[in-house]
C-alpha positions as CSV (number, residue, x, y, z in Angstrom):
1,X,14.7,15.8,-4.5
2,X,14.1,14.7,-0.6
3,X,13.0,11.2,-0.1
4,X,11.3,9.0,2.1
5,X,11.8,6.0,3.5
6,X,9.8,3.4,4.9
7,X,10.8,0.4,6.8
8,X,8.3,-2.6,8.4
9,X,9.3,-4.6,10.4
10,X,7.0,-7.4,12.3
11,X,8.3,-7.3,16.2
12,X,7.0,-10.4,18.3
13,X,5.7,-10.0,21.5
14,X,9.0,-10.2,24.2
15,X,11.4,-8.8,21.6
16,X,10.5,-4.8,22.1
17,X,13.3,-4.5,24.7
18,X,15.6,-5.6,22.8
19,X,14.9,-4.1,19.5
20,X,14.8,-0.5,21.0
21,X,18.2,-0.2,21.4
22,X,19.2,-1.3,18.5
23,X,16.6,1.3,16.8
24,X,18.3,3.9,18.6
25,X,21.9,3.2,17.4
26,X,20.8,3.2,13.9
27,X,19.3,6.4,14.3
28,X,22.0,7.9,16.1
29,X,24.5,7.1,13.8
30,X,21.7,8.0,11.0
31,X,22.1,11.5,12.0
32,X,25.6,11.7,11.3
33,X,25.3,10.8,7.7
34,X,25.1,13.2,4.5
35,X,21.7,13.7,3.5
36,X,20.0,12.4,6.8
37,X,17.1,14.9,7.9
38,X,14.9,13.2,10.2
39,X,13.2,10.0,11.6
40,X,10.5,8.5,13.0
41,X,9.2,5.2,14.8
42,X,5.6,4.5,14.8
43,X,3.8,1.6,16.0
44,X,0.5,0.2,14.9
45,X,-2.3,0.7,17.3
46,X,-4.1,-2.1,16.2
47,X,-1.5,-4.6,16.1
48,X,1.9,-3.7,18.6
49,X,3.8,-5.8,16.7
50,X,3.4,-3.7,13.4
51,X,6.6,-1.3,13.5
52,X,7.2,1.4,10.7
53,X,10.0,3.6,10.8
54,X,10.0,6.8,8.4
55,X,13.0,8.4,7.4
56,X,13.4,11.6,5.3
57,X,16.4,11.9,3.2
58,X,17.9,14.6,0.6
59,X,18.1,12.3,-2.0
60,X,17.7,8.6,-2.7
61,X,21.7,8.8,-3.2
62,X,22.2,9.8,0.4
63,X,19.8,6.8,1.6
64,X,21.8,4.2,-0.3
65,X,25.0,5.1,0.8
66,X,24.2,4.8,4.9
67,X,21.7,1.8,3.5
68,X,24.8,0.1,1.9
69,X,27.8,1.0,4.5
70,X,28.9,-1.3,6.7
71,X,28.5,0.1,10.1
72,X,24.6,0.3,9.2
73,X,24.7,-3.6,8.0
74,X,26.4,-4.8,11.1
75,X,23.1,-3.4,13.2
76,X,20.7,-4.1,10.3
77,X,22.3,-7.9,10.6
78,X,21.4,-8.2,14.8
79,X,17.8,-6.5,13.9
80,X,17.2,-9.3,12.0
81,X,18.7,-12.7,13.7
82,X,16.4,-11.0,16.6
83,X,13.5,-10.3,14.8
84,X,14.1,-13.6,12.9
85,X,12.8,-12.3,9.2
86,X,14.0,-9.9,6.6
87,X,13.1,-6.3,7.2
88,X,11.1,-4.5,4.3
89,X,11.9,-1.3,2.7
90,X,9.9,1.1,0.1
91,X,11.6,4.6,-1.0
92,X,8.7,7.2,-2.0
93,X,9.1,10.6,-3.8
94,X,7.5,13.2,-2.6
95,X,4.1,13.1,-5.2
């Protein structure tokens, strides 16, 4: 059964520059994984620094293996020393 995920993350003014690319490696090499079939990035009007990134996934198996591998810690590690804070993550069936 498909998945989603969701992922929040608060990015302080200054740091959008730097996060981007960052953003776009994990989803590059997202693609690439078994199960991946698509993502987005949203920011909050109302507050810029409100980030949520939605990815859709075959099954929560698929998600846990690219959420556990290594190559996606390394860049999940420099998302975080920049942002400064732990990123949260919620993983929805489709209701």
């Amino acid at each position: 059964m498909a998945i989603k995920v969701i992922v929040r993350r608060k990015v302080p003014k200054g740091k959008e520059a730097q996060l981007l690319p960052l953003l776009l490696e994990l989803r590059s090499k997202a693609i690439t994984q078994p199960g991946y079939i698509s993502g987005e990035t949203l920011i909050n009007v109302n507050d810029p620094e409100d980030y949520v990134v939605i990815g859709t996934w075959k099954a929560v198996d698929n998600w846990k293996a690219w959420e556990g591998s290594k190559e996606r810690g390394e860049i999940q590690s420099r998302i975080e020393a920049l942002l400064g804070e732990k990123t949260a993550y919620g993983i929805y069936f489709y209701g």
